[in-house]
DOLUMKE-809031 format. One record per residue: x, y, z of N, C-alpha, C in turn; residue in three letters. Coordinates in steps of 0.1 Angstrom, whole numbers, plus 5000, padded with zeros to 4 digits. Example, Ala and Ser with C-alpha at 12.3 -4.5 7.8 and 13.67 -1.06 7.14 Angstrom:
513249435078512349555078513249675078ALA/512849785071513749895071512950005079SER/
***
This chain:
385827710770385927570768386027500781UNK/385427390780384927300790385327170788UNK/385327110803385726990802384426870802UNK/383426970804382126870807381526730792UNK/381326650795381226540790379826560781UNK/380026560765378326560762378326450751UNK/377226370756376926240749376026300734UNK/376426190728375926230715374426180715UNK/373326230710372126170710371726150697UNK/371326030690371026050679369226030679UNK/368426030670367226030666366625900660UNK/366125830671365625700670364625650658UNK/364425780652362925800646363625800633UNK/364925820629365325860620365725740607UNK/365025760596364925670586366525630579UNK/366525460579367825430578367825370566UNK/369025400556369125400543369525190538UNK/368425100539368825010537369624930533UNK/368525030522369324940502371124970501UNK/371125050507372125130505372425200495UNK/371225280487371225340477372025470473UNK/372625510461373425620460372225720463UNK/372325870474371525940472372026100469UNK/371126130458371726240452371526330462UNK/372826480460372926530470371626680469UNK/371426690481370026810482370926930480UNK/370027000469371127150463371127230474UNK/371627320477371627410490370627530483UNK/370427590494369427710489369927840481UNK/369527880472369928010469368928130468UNK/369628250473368928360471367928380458UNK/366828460465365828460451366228560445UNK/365528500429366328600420365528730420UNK/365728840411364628930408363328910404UNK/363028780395361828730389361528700402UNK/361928600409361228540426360728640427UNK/361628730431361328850445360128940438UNK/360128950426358729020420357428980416UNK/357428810419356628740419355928700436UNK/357228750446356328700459356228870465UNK/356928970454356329120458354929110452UNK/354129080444352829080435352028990442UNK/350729050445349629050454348728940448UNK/348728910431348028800429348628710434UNK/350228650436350828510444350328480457UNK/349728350458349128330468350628270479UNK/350928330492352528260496352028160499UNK/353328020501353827950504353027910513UNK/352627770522353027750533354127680533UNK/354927660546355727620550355827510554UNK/356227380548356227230550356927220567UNK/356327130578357027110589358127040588UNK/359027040599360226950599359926800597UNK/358926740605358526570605358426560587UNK/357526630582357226620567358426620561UNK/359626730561360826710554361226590557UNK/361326570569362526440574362026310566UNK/360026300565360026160562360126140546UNK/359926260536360226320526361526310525UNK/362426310531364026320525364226150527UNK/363426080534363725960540363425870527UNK/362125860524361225850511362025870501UNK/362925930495363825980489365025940485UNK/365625870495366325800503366025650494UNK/364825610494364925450493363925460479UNK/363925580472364025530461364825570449UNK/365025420439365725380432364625380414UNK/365925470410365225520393364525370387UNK/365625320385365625180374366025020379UNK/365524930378366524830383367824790379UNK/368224850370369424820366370424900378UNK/369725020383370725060394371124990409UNK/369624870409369324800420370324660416UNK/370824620405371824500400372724530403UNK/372924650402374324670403375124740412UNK/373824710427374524800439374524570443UNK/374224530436374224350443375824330446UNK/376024230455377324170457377824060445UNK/378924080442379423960435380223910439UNK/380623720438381523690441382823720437UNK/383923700444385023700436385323610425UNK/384823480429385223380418384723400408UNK/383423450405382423530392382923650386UNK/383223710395384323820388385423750381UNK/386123710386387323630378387123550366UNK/385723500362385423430359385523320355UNK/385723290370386123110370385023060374UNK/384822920380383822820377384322800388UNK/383122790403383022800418382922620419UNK/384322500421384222390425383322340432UNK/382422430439381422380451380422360443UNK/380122400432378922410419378722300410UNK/380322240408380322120402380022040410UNK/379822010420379621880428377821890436UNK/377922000442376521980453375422110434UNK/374122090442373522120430373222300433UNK/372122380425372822510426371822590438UNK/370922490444369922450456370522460467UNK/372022410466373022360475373822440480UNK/374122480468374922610467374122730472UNK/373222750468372522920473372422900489UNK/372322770493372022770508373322780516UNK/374322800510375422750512375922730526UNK/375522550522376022510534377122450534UNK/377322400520378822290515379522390518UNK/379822570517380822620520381022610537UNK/380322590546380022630560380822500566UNK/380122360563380222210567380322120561UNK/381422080560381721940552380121850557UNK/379621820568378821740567377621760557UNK/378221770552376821830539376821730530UNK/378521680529379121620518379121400525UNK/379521480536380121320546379621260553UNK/379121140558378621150572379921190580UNK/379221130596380221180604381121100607UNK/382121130612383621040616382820930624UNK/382120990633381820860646380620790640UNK/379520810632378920710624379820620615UNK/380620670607381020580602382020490609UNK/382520480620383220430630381920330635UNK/380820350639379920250643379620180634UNK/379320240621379020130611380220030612UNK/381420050607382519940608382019870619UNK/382119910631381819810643380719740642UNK/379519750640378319700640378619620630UNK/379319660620379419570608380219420613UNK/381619450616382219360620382019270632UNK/381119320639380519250654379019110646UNK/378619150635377919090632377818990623UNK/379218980618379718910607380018830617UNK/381118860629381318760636380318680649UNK/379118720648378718700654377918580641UNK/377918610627377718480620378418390622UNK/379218410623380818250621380418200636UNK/380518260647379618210659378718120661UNK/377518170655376818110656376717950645UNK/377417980635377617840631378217760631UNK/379517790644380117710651379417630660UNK/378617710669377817610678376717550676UNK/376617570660375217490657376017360646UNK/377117370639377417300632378917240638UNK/379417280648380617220647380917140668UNK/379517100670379317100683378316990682UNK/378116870694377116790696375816830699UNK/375716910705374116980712373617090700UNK/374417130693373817260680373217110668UNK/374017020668373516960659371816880660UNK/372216830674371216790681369916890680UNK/370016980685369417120684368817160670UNK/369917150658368917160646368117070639UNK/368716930645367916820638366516800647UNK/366616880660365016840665364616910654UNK/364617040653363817190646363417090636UNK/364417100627364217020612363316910610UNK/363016820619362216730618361016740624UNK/360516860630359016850639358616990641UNK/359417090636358817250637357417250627UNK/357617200614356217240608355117240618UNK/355017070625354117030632353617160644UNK/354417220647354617290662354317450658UNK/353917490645353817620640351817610649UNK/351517720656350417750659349317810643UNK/348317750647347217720633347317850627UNK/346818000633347218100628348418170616UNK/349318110621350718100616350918040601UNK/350717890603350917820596350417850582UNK/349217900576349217910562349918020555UNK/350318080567351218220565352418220558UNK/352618110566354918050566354217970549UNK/353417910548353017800538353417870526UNK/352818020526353118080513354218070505UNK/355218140515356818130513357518020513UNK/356817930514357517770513358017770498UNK/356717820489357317830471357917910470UNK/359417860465360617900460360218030451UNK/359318040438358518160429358218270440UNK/357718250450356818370458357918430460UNK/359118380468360318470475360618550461UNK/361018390455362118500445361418630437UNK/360418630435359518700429359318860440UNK/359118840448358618880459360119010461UNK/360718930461362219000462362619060451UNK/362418990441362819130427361919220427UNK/360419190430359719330430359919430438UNK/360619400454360919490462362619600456UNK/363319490448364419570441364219660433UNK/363419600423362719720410361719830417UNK/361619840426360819940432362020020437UNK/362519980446364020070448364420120436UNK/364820040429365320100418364320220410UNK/363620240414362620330405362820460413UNK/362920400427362520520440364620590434UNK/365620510433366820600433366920650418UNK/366220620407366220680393365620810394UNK/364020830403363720920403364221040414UNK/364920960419365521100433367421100427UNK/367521040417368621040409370021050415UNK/370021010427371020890432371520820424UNK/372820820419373220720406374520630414UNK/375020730424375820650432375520580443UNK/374620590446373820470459373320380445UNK/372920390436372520270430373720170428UNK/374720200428375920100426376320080438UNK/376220120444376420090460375620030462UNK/374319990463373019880468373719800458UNK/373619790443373919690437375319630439UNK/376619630447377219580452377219530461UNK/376619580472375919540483375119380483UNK/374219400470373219270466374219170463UNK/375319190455376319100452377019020459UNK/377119120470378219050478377418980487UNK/376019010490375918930501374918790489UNK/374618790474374618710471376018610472UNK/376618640465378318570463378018510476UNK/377918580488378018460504377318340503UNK/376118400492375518260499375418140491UNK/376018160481376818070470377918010469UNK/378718130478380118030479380317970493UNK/379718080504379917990516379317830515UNK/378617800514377517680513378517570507UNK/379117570497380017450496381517440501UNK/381917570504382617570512383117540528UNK/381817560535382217540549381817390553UNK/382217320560382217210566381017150573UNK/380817030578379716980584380316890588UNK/381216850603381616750605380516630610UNK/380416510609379816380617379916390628UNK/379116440634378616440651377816330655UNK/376516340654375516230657374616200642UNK/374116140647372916050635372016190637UNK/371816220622371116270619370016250609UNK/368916310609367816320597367516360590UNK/368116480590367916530581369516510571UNK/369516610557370916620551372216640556UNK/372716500561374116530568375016690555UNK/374716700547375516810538375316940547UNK/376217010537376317150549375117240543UNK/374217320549373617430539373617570542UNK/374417580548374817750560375417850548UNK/375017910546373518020551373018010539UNK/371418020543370118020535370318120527UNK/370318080513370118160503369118240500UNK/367718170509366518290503366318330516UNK/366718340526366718410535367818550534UNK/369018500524369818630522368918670511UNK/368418690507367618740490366718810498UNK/366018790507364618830514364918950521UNK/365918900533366219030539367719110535UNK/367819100520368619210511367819270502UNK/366719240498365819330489365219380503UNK/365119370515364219470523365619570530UNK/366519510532367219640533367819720522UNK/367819680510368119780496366819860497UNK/366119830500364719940497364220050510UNK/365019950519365020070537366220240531UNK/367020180524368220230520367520340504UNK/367120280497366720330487365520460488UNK/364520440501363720550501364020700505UNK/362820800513363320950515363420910527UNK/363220990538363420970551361520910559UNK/360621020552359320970555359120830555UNK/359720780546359220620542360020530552UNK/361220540553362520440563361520340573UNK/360420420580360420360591359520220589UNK/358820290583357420190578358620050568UNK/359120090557360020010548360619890565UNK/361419960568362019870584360919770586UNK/359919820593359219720600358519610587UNK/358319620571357819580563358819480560UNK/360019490555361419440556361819320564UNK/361719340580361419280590360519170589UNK/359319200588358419070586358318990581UNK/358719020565359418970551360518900555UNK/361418930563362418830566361918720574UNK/361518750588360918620597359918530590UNK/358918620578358118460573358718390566UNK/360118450560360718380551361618280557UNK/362318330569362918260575362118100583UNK/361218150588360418010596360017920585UNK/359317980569358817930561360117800555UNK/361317890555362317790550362817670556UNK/362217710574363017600578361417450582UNK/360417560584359017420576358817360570UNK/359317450558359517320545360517270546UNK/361517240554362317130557363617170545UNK/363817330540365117340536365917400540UNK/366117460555367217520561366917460573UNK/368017460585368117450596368017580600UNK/368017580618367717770624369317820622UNK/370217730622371817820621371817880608UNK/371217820598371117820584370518050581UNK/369418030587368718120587369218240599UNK/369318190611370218310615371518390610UNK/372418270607373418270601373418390588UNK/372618380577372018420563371518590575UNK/370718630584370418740586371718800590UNK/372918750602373318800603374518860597UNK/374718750583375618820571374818940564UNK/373918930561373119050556373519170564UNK/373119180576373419270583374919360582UNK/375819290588377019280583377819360575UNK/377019290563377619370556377019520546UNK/375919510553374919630549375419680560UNK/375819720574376419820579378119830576UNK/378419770567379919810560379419890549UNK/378419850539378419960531377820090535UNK/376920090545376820210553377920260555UNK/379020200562380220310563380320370554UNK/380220320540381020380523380120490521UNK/379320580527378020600521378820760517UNK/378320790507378520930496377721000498UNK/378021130494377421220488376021220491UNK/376321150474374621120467373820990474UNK/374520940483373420850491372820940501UNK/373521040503372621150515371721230514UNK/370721250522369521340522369921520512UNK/370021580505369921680507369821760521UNK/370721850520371021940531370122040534UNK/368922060525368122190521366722070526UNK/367021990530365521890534366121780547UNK/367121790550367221720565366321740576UNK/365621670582365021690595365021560605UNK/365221570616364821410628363721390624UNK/364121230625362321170620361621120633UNK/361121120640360621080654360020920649UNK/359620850636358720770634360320660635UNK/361420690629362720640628363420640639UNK/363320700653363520720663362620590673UNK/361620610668360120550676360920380671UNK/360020370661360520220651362320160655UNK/363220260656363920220652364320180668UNK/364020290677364120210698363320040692UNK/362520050692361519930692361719790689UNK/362919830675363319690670364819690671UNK/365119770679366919740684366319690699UNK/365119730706365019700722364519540718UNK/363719540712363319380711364319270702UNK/364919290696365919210689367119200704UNK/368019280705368619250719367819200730UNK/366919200741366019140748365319000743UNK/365218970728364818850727365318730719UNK/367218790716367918730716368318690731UNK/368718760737368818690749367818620757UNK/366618640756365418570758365918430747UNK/365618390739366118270735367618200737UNK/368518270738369718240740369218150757UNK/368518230766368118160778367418010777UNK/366618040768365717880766366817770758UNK/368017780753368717770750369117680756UNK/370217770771370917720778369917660786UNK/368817620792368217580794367517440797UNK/367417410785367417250773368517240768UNK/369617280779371117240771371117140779UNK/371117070789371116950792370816830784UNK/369416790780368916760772368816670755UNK/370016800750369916860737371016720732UNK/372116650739372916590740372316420735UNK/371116370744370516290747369316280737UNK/369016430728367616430721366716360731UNK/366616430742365316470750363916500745UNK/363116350749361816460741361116550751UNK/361816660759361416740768361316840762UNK/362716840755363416950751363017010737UNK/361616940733361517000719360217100720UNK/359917120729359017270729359717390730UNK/360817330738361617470740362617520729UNK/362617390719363917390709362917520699UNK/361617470698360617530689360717660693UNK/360317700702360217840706361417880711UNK/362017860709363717910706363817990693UNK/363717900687363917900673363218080664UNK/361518020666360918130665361518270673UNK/361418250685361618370687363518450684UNK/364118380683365118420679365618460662UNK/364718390650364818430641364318540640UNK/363218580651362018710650363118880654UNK/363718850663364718900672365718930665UNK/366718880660367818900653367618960636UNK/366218900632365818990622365919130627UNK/364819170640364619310645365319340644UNK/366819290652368019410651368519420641UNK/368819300634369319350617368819500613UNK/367219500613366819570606366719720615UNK/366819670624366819830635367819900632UNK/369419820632370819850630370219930618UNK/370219910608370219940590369220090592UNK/368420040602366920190600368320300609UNK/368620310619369320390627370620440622UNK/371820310612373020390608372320470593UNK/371420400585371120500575370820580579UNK/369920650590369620760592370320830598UNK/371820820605372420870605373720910600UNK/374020780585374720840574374220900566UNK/372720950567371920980555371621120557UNK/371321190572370921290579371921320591UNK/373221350588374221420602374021570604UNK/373921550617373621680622374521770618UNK/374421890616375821980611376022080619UNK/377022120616377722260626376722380627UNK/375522380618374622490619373322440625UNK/373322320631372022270637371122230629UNK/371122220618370422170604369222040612UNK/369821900615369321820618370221720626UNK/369021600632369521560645368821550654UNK/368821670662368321660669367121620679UNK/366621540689365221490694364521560691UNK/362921550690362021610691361821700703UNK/361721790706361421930716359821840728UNK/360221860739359421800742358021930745UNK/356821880746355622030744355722120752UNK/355722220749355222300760353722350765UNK/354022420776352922400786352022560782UNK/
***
């Protein structure tokens, strides 16, 4: 006996029992009997050859992995414990059984939630833009130069719309087009969450549509319009445009209502739909621009408050999440140009604020192109905000890397 060290070597070649099948045990040899031994004594038996070792091994291996019946293959399967018990697995009642076999609801609540810090920006975004409505119709309605400022617009923008433009905005001047225009974009939504059967985002958009109607019904005789200067137009108040909330609420119920493919294209569609509606209302001489910014940035508002609320069933399936790069692309685009060309107007602004006091007629090219470019702008971000928190209360990245993430840049 020795103290020398011998490592165990095993046989790399050697076939490994997957299934994990029961394998019956190989009989051991026994001595031949008298019949044997006088059958391999007798000269007509032709002997044996003798199978090699490789041949046994892949033969015993072979052997190994197979299984009589399937019924033996059922019932080497794993069961849960809760199935055993025969109870009813709470993860089953809620996510569908898609959900379940992937199981990711057992792994990450984000399956079920967005995430703490999306819904923390929605509140903010939400609340930053609400007050940034009451803002702005302070300095347009409760100030000498805002009033000044809206009564140029109101009395000389039609004229100052470039020829191109103008039969465009003309459309939406008729009251029928919007409103029409806007229930078709709702009943489309509505079709898009019946058939992806969302039943809880549909009462969610439809409270959403409520509330930001109710704003523009009750604010309107509500808020004030103090006597500043002589005006031309309707000394009455009309803050905020009703069909400017109707226009850009049926384009964010339907940004909200599609799959992820569609978001980006819906955004920029939505968008457009708002700005012709918006310039068109204040051409035909029924809103002022506080009127119309005012009306986008309540929209907004409060479509990233109901974003915070977002369920379940307003979320992507967990078994179909992926980054959208088109929602990435679209959605840099119209958050970079809405910030940049609100402050770009906000500058032409201050600008012809001299002016604005005196009704300057200097000052009314710049009041124009104020105007436009700022309703164009503040739509953008509205609609940028709405494309970027849905898709990130719609699609959170999860503890397993699911989705999220940038696109990979190419390799070489």
């Amino acid at each position: 006996m020795t103290d020398e060290f011998k490592p165990i070597i095993r046989d790399p070649h050697k076939s490994a029992n997957m299934l994990e099948q029961p394998v019956a045990p190989v009989p051991a040899p026994q001595p031949p009997s008298s019949q044997t031994a006088s059958q391999q004594s007798s000269p007509q038996s032709a002997p044996i050859p003798a199978q090699p070792a490789s041949d046994q091994q892949s033969s015993q291996s072979w052997q190994k992995l197979e299984f009589s019946d399937t019924a033996q293959v059922a019932s080497a399967a794993p069961v849960s414990p809760i199935a055993q018990a025969g109870q009813v697995d709470p993860i089953e009642q809620v996510l569908s059984p898609r959900e379940v076999n992937a199981g990711l609801a057992k792994v990450d609540p984000l399956t079920r939630r967005p995430r703490v810090s999306s819904i923390v920006l929605s509140v903010a975004f939400g609340l930053l833009l609400l007050a940034a409505a009451a803002g702005v119709w302070w300095l347009g309605v409760r100030t000498m130069e805002g009033q000044s400022y809206e009564d140029m617009v109101w009395s000389k923008f039609d004229a100052a719309l470039p020829g191109w433009l103008e039969p465009v905005v003309h459309v939406f001047t008729i009251s029928t087009v919007v409103v029409a225009t806007s229930v078709i974009m709702s009943i489309i939504a509505l079709v898009v969450l019946i058939v992806r059967k969302r039943w809880l985002l549909i009462a969610q958009l439809a409270a959403f549509g409520g509330i930001c109607f109710a704003a523009a019904e009750l604010l309107k005789p509500l808020l004030p319009r103090p006597y500043l200067i002589n005006l031309e137009s309707n000394p009455n108040n009309s803050a905020p445009s009703g069909h400017v909330i109707l226009a850009a609420t049926a384009g964010a119920i339907l940004l909200c209502a599609v799959p992820r493919m569609c978001r980006a294209l819906v955004a920029v569609i939505g968008w457009a739909y708002a700005v012709l509606v918006g310039l068109s209302v204040i051409a035909g001489q029924w809103h002022r621009p506080t009127d119309v910014i005012m009306a986008l940035l309540i929209v907004g508002g409060v479509g990233m408050l109901m974003l915070a609320a977002t369920f379940a069933n307003g979320m992507d399936e967990p078994g179909s999440r992926a980054s959208s790069p088109s929602v990435q692309i679209v959605g840099s685009v119209l958050l970079t140009f809405g910030v940049l060309g609100t402050l770009y107007g906000a500058y032409i602004i201050w600008q012809i604020q001299p002016g604005l006091a005196m009704s300057a007629e200097w000052t009314n090219s710049g009041a124009h192109l104020s105007t436009v470019i700022l309703t164009a702008s503040i739509a953008s971000l509205v609609f940028g905000l709405v494309l970027a928190m849905r898709q990130l209360t719609a699609s959170p990245l999860t503890k397993l890397g699911l989705v999220g993430a940038p696109p990979a840049p190419p390799k070489r």
